[in-house]
C-alpha positions as CSV (number, residue, x, y, z in Angstrom):
1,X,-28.0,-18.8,31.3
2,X,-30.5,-15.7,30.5
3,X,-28.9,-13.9,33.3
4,X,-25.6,-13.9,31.7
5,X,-27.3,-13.1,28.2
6,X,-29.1,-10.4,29.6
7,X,-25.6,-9.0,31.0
8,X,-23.1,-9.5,28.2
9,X,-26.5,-7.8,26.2
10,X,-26.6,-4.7,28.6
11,X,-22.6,-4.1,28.4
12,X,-23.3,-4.2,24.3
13,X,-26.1,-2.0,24.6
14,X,-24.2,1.0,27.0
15,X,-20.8,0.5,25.5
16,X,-20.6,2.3,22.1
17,X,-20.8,-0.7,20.2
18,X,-22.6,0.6,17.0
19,X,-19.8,1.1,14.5
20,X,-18.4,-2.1,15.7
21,X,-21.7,-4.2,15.5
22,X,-22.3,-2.1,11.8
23,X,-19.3,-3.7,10.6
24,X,-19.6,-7.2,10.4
25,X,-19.1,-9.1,7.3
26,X,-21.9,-11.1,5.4
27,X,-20.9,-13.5,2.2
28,X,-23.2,-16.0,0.7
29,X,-22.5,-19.3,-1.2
30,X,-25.4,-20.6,-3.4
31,X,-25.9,-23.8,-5.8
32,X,-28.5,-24.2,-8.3
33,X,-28.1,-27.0,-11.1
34,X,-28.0,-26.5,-14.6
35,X,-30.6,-28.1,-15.9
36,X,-32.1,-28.9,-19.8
37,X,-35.6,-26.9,-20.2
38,X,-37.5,-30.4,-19.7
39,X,-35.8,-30.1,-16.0
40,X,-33.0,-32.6,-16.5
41,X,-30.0,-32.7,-15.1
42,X,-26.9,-30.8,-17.8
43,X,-24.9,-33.3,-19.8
44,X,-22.9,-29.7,-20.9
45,X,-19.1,-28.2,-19.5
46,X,-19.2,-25.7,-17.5
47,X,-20.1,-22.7,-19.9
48,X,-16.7,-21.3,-21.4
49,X,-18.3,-17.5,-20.5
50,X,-18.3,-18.2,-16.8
51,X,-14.4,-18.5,-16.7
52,X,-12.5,-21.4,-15.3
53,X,-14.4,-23.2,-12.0
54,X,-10.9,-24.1,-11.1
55,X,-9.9,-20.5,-10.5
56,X,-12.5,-18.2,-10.6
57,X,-13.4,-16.3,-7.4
58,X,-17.6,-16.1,-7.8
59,X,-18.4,-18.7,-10.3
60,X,-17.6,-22.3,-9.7
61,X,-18.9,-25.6,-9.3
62,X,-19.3,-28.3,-6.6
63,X,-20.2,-31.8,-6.9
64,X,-21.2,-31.8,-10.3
65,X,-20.2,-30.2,-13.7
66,X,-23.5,-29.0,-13.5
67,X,-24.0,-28.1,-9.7
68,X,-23.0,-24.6,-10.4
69,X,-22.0,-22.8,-7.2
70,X,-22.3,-18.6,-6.7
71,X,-19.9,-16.9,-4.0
72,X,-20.2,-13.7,-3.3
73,X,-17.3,-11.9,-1.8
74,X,-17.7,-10.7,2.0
75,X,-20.2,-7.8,1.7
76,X,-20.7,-5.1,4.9
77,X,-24.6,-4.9,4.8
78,X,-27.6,-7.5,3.9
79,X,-28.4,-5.0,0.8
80,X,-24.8,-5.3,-0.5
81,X,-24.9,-9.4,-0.3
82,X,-28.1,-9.6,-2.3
83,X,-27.0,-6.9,-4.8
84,X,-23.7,-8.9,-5.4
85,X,-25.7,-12.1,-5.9
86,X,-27.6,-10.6,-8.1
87,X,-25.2,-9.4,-10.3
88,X,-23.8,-12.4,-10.3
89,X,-27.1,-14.4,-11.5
90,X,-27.5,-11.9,-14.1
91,X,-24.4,-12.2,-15.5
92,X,-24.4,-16.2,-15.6
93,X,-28.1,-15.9,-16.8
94,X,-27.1,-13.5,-20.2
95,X,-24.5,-16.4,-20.7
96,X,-26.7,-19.8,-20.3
97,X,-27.4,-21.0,-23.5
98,X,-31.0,-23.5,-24.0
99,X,-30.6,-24.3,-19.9
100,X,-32.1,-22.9,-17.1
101,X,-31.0,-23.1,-13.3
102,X,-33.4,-25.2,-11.0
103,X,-35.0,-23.2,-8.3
104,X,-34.9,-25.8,-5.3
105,X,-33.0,-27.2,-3.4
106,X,-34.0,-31.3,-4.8
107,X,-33.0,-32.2,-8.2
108,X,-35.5,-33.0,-10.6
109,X,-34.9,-35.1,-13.1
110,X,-32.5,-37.3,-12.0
111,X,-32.4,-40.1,-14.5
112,X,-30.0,-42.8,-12.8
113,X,-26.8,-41.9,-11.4
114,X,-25.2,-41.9,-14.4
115,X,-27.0,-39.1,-15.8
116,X,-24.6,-36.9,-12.7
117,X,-21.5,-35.6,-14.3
118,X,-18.4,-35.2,-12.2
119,X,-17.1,-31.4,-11.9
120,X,-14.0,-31.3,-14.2
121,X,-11.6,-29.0,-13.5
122,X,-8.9,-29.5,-15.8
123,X,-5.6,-31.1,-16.0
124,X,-3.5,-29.3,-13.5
125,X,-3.0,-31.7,-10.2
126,X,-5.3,-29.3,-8.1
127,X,-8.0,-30.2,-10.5
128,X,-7.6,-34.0,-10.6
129,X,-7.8,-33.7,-7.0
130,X,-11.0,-32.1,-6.9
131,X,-12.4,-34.4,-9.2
132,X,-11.2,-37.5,-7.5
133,X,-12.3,-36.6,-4.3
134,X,-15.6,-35.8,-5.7
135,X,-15.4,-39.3,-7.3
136,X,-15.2,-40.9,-3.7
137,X,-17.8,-38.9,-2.7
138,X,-20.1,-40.4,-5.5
139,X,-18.9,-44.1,-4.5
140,X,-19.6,-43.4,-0.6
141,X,-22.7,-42.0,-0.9
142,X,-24.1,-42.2,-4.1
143,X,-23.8,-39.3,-6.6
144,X,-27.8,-38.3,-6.2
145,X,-27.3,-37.1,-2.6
146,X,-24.4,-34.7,-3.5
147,X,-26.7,-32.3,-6.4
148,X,-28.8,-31.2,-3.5
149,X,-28.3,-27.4,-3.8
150,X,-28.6,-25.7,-0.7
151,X,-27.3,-21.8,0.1
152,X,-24.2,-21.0,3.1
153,X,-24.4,-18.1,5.0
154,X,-21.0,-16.8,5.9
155,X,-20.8,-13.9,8.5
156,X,-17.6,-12.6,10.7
157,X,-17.9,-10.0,13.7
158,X,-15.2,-7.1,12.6
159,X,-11.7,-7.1,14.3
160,X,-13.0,-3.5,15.9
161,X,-15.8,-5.6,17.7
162,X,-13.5,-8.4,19.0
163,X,-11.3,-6.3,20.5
164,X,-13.9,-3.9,22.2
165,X,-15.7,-7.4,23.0
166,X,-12.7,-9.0,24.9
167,X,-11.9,-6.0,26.0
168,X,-15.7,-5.2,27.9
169,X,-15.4,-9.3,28.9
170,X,-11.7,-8.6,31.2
171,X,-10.4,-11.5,29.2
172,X,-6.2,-11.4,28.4
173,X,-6.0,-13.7,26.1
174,X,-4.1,-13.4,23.0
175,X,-6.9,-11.9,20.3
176,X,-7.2,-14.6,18.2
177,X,-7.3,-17.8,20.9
178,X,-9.9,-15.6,22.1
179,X,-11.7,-14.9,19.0
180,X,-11.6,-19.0,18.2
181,X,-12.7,-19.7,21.7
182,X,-16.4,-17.1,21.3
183,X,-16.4,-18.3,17.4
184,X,-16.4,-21.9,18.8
185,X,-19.2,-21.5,21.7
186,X,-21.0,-19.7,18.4
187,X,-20.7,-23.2,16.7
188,X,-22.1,-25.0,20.0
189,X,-25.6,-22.7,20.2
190,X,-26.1,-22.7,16.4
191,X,-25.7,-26.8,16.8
192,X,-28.4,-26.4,19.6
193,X,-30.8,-24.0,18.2
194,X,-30.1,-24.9,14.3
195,X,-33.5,-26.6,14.3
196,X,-35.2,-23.7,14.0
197,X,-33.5,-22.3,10.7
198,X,-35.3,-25.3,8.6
199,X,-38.5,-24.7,10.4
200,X,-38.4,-21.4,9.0
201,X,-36.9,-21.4,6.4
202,X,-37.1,-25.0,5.0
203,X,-38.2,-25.4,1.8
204,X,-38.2,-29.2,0.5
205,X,-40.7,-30.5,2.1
206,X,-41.6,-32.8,-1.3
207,X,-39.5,-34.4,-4.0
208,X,-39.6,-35.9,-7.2
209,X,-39.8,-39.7,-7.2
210,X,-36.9,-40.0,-9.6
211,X,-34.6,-38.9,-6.9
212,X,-35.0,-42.1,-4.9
213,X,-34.5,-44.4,-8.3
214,X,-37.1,-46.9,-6.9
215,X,-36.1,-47.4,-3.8
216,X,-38.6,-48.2,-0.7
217,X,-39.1,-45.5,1.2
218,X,-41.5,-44.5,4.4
219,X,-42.1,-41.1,2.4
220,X,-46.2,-40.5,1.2
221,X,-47.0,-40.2,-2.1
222,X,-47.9,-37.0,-3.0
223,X,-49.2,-37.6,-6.9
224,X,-47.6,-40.2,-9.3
225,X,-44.6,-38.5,-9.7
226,X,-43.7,-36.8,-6.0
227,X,-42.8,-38.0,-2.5
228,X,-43.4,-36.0,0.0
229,X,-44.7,-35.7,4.3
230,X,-47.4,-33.6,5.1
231,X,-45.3,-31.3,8.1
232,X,-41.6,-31.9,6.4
233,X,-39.6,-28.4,6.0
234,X,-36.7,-29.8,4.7
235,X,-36.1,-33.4,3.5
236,X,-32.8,-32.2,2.1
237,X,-31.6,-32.2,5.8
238,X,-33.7,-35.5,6.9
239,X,-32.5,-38.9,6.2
240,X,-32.1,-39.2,2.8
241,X,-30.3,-36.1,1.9
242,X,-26.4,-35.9,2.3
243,X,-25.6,-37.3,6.0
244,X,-22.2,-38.8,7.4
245,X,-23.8,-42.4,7.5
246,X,-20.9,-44.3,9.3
247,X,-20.4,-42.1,12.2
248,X,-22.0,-45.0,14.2
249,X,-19.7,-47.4,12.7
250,X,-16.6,-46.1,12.8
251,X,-17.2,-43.9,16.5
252,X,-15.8,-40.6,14.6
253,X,-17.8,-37.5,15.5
254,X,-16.9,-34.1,15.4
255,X,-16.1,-32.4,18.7
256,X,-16.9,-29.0,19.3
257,X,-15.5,-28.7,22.4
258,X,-13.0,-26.4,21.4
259,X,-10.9,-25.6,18.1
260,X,-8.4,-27.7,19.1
261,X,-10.5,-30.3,19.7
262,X,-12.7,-29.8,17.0
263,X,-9.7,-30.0,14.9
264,X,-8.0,-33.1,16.4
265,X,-10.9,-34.9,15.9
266,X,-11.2,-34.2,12.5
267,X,-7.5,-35.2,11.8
268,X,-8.2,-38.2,13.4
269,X,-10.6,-38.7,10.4
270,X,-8.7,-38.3,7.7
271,X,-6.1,-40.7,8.8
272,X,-8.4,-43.4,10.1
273,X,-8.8,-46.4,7.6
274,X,-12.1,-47.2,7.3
275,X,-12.8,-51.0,6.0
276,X,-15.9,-50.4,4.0
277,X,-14.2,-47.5,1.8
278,X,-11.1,-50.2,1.5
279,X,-13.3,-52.4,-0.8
280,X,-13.6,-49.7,-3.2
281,X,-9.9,-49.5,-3.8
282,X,-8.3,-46.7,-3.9
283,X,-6.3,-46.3,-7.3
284,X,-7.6,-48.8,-9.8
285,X,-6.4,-49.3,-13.5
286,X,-4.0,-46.0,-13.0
287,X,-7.4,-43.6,-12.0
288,X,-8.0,-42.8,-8.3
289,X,-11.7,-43.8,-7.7
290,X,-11.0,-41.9,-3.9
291,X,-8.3,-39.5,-2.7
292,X,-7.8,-42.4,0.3
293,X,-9.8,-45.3,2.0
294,X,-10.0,-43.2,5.6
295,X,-13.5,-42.3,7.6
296,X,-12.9,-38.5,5.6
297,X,-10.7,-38.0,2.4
298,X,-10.5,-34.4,3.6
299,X,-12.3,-32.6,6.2
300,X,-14.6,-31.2,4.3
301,X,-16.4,-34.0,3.8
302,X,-17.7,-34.3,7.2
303,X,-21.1,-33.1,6.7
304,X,-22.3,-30.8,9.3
305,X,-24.8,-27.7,9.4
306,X,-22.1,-25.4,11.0
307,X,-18.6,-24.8,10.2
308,X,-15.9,-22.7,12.0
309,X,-13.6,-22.0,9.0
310,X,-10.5,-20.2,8.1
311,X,-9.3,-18.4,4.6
312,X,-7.3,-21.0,2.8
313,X,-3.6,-20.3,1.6
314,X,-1.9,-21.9,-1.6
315,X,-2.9,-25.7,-1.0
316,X,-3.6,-25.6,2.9
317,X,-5.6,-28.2,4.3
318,X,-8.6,-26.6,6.0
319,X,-7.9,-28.3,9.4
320,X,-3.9,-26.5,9.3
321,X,-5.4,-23.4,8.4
322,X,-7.4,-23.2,11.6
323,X,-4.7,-24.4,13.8
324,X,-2.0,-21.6,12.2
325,X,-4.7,-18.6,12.5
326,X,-8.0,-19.5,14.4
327,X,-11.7,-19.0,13.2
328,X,-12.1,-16.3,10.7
329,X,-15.6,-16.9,10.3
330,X,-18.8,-19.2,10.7
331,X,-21.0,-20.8,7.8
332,X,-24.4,-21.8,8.1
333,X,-25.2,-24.6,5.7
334,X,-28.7,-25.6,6.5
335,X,-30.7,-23.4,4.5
336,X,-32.8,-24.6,1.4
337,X,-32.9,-22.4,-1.5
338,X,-35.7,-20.3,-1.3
339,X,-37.8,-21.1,-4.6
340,X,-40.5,-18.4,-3.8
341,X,-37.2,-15.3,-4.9
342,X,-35.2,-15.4,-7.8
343,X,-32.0,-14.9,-5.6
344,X,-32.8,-17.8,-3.8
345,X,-32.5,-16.2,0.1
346,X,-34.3,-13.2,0.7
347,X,-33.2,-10.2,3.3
348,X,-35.7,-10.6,5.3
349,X,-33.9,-14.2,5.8
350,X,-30.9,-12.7,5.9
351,X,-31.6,-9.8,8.4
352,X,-32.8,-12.7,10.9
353,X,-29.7,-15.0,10.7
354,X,-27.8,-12.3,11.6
355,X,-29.7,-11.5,14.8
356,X,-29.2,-15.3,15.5
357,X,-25.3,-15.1,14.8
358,X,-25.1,-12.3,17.4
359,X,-28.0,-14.3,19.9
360,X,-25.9,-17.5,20.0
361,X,-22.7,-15.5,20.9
362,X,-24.0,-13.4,23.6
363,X,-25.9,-16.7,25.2
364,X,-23.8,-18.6,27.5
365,X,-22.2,-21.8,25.4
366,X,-21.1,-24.3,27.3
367,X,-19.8,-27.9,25.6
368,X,-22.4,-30.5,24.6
369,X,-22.8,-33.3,26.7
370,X,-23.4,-36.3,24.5
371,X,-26.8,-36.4,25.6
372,X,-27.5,-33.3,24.6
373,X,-25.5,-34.3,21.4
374,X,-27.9,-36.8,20.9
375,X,-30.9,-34.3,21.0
376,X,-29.6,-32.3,18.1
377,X,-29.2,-34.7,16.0
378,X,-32.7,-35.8,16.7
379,X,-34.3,-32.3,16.9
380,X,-33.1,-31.7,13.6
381,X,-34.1,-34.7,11.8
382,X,-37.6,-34.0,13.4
383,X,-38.0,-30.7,12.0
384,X,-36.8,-31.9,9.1
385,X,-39.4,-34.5,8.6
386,X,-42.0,-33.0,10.9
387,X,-41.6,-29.8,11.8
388,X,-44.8,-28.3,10.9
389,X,-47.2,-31.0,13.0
390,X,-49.2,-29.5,15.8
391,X,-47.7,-31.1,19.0
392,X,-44.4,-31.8,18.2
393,X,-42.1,-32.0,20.8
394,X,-38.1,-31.7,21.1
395,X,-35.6,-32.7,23.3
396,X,-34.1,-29.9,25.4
397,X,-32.2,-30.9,28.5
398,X,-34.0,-33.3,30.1
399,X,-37.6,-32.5,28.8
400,X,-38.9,-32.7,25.8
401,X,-40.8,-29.1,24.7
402,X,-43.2,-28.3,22.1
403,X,-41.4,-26.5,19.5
404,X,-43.6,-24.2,19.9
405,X,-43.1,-22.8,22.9
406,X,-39.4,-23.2,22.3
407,X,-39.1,-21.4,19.1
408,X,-41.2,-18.5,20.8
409,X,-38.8,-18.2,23.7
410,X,-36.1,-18.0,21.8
411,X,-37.1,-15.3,19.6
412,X,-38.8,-13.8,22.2
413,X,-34.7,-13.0,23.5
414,X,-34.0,-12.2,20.0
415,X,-35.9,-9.4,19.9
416,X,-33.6,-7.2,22.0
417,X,-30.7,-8.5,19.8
418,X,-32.8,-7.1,17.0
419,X,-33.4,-4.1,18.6
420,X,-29.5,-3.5,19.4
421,X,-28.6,-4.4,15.5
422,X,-31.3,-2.0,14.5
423,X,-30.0,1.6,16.6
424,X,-26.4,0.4,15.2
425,X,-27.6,0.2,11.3
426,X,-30.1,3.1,11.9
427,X,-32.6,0.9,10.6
428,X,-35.8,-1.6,11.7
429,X,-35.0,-4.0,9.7
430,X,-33.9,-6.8,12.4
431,X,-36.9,-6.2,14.6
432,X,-39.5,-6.5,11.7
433,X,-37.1,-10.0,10.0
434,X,-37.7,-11.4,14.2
435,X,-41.6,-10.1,14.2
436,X,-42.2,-11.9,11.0
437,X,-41.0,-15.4,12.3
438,X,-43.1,-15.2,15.1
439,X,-46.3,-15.2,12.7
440,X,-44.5,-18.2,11.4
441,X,-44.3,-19.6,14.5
442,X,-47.7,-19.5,15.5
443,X,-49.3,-20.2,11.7
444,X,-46.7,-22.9,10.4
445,X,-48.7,-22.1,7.0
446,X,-46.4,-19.0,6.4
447,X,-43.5,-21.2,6.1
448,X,-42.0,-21.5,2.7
449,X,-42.0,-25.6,2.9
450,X,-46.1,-25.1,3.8
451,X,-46.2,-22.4,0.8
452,X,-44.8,-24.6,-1.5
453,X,-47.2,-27.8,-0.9
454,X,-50.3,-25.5,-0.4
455,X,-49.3,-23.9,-3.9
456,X,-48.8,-27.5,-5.3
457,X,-52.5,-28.4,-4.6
458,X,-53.6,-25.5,-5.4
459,X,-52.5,-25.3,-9.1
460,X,-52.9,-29.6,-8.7
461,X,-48.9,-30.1,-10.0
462,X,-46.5,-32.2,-8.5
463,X,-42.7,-31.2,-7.0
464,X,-41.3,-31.5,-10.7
465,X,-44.0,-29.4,-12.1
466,X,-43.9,-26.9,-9.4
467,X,-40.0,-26.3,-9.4
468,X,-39.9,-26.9,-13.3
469,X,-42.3,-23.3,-13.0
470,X,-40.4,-21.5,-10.4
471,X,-37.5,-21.8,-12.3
472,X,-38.7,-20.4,-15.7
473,X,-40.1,-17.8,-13.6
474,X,-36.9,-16.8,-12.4
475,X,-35.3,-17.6,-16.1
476,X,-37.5,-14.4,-17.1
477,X,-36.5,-12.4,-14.4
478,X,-33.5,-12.4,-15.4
479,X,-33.8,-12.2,-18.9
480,X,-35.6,-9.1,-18.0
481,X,-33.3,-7.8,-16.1
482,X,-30.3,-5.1,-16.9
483,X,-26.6,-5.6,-15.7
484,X,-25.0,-2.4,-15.9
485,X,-21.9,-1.9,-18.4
486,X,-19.2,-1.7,-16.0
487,X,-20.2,-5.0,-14.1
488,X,-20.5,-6.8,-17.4
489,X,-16.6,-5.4,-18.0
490,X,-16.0,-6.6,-14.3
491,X,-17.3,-10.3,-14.9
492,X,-15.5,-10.8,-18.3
493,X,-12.6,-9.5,-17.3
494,X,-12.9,-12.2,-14.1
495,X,-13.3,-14.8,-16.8
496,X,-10.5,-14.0,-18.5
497,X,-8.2,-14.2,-15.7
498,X,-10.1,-17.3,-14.3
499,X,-9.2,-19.0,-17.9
500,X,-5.6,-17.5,-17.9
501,X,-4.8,-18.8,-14.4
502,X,-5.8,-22.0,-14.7
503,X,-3.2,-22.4,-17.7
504,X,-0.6,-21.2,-15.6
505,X,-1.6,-23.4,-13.1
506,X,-1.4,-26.6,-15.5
507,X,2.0,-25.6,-17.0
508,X,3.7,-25.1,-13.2
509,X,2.8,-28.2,-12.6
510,X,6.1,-30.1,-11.7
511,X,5.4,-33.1,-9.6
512,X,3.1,-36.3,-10.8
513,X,-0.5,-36.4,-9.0
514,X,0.9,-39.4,-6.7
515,X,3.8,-37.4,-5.1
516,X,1.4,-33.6,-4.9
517,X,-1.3,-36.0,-3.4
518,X,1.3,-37.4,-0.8
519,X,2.6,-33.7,0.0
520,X,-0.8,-32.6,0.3
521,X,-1.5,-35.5,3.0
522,X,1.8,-34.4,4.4
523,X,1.1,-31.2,6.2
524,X,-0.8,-32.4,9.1
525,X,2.5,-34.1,10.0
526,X,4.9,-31.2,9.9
């Protein structure tokens, strides 16, 4: 496997790939909940200044009315990404009115699941689909798990690359089945290495006891109001944040042995009845408490830390969209939001992901055997829960390996990756983001989830107490700082048309919610 890394690496380095390798795209996706200045969760809409969440491109929602979700549009550099978050933040922050956004990634307070709003959307059928499916999501998997806020990393090699890339590899496909194929071995190695991402970067290592609504749980008690472990990174991605709990059950699992598989298997869950979701019924006194009573109601509700995904169209099921045009681009969703910057991801973050993007498609990729399906899963709840313990051990191949020694081997190879991104962006950016996560590596104390419990012993507050100050920190910052005329011109005028095409969107409308639902279902047999 190194040998073949080392090669495809080589041909990269003496090929003239620098404009190519410049030009990759980077978007960002972040959540934060709205939340009262006592820390909990928003009973209010969606602010009226932020535009509709229906429609608007950068400002929406996900789970909850009050899970608000930023998207930034595909940005060419790691400066530009930030920037356009920022700007974003600040313009949501001069509109938020006695609320505050909560800088972590676990909610706090969370006063039964009642107190969880649904996301509303309005009254066109596109909206009361998004609301019912969220509905489902609530009744599947209770409504606490889904207002964990987390941040997505989005990034696409440029079409210039791809074809100098298949090009340099003597491959004749057509472009795109190519494209899919490398996007889809990029999948496999983040599924294999994605363990190291919350061991970096993981930063819920406690949460507040209201989250688990008094419910038994193996978790220590930090103080009388926080859970926590002593090594966790990130309980958000251990077991009881957000997981696909009836995979066992039901024997559907996503396979990434290729797109077409990967999307076979995913149809196969959306039109699989599933006995336990039956019970719940599906539309009951005339309101659809689920979009259906399959494994999925729609593919995006298999919960995974990678996606290969494709630009929607219109009303496209995600699934059709990749079988029509391939893999446009890969999101990473197992980052915690970073409490320690206002933005919530830092470049420095940012710089290294992108040396990883590039590391797990020049490294050899072959499919996962289930064994080695088995490790992932396991490797990544460890980290999770344990990450930081001195000793611990995960499952590669047939050994077990410290991480350790695992997580300096594989950065140790990242380094000429770095150095590669670096001479094409004229900068040192990627080598310093690597060089800093190997101090990590060998003093687990420099990792945000150990900054964040060392700070909370320190200062002697709890998780609530802790986030409740990071996020008034980051209320000031805000407050204090300047958006420029012509952005604030930009975002209202965003508003506007968010607002205006929703309307449009309600009075098209010319089908009942039964017959659009059906036609929506539809698709995957045409």
């Amino acid at each position: 496997m190194y040998q073949l890394f080392k090669k495809r690496l080589s041909i990269l380095a003496a090929s003239n790939f620098e404009e190519a390798l410049s030009s990759s795209k980077i978007g960002l996706e972040k959540e934060s909940l709205r939340v009262t200045p006592e820390g909990s969760i928003s009973q209010m809409p969606h602010p009226k200044a932020w535009g509709s969440a229906l429609t608007h491109p950068q400002i929406t929602t996900d789970f909850s009315e009050a899970l608000t979700e930023l998207i930034t549009p595909p940005c060419n550099s790691v400066t530009e990404v930030i920037q356009s978050l920022d700007d974003i933040q600040n313009f949501i922050y001069r509109n938020l009115d006695n609320e505050i956004l909560w800088a972590t990634s676990m909610p706090c307070v969370v006063e039964g699941e009642t107190s969880i709003p649904l996301a509303q959307y309005g009254s066109s059928n596109a909206a009361q689909m998004k609301t019912a499916y969220r509905r489902g999501l609530g009744l599947r998997y209770g409504r606490s798990m889904q207002v964990i806020a987390g941040v997505h990393f989005n990034y696409s090699f440029s079409d210039e690359f791809w074809q100098l890339y298949q090009s340099l590899n003597n491959n004749s496909d057509d472009l795109q089945d190519f494209i899919s194929d490398q996007y889809m071995g990029v999948v496999r190695n983040l599924l294999r290495y994605g363990w190291l991402v919350p061991y970096l970067f993981g930063a819920s290592p406690a949460v507040c006891k209201s989250f688990l609504h008094g419910k038994k749980t193996l978790l220590q008690e930090f103080n009388s109001n926080t859970y926590y472990e002593p090594y966790a990174t990130s309980l958000r991605l251990g077991d009881i944040g957000y997981q696909n709990s009836k995979e066992e059950l039901t024997g559907i699992k996503a396979c990434y042995d290729s797109l077409d598989a990967y999307v076979k298997s995913l149809q196969c869950a959306i039109s699989t009845p599933y006995s336990g979701y039956e019970a719940f019924g599906v539309k009951v006194d005339g309101e659809y408490q689920q979009l259906n009573a399959n494994i999925l109601q729609i593919e995006n509700e298999y919960y995974s830390s990678v996606r290969p995904k494709q630009i929607l169209q219109d009303n496209e099921m995600p699934s059709i969209a990749l079988n029509k045009r391939g893999i446009a681009y890969v999101e990473l969703r197992s980052l915690d939001v970073n409490a320690f910057d206002p933005h919530g991801i830092n470049s420095e973050q940012l710089y290294f992901l992108e040396v990883l993007m590039l590391f797990c498609l020049l490294h050899e990729s072959p499919v996962l055997t289930m064994s080695e399906i088995f490790a992932i899963d396991e490797n990544l709840l460890l980290v999770a829960h344990k990450g930081r313990q001195p000793g611990l051990k995960l499952g590669r191949g047939d050994e077990k390996i410290s991480l350790q020694d695992w997580a300096s081997e594989l950065c140790h190879e990242m380094k000429s990756v770095a150095y590669l991104l670096d001479s094409a962006n004229y900068c040192e950016n990627y080598f310093s983001s690597v060089k800093s996560q190997f101090a990590a590596i060998y003093d687990p104390d420099l990792t945000p989830s150990a900054r964040m419990l060392a700070d909370m012993r320190e200062r002697g507050e709890g998780f609530y107490h802790h986030a409740k100050r990071m996020s008034q920190h980051h209320y000031q910052y805000y407050k204090n700082t300047v958006l420029a005329d012509e952005k604030v011109t930009f975002f209202n005028k965003m508003t506007t048309d968010s607002i205006q095409k929703q309307l449009q969107m309600e009075s098209e409308d010319d089908v009942s919610f039964d017959s659009y639902l059906e036609n929506y279902f539809n698709q995957k047999r045409q």
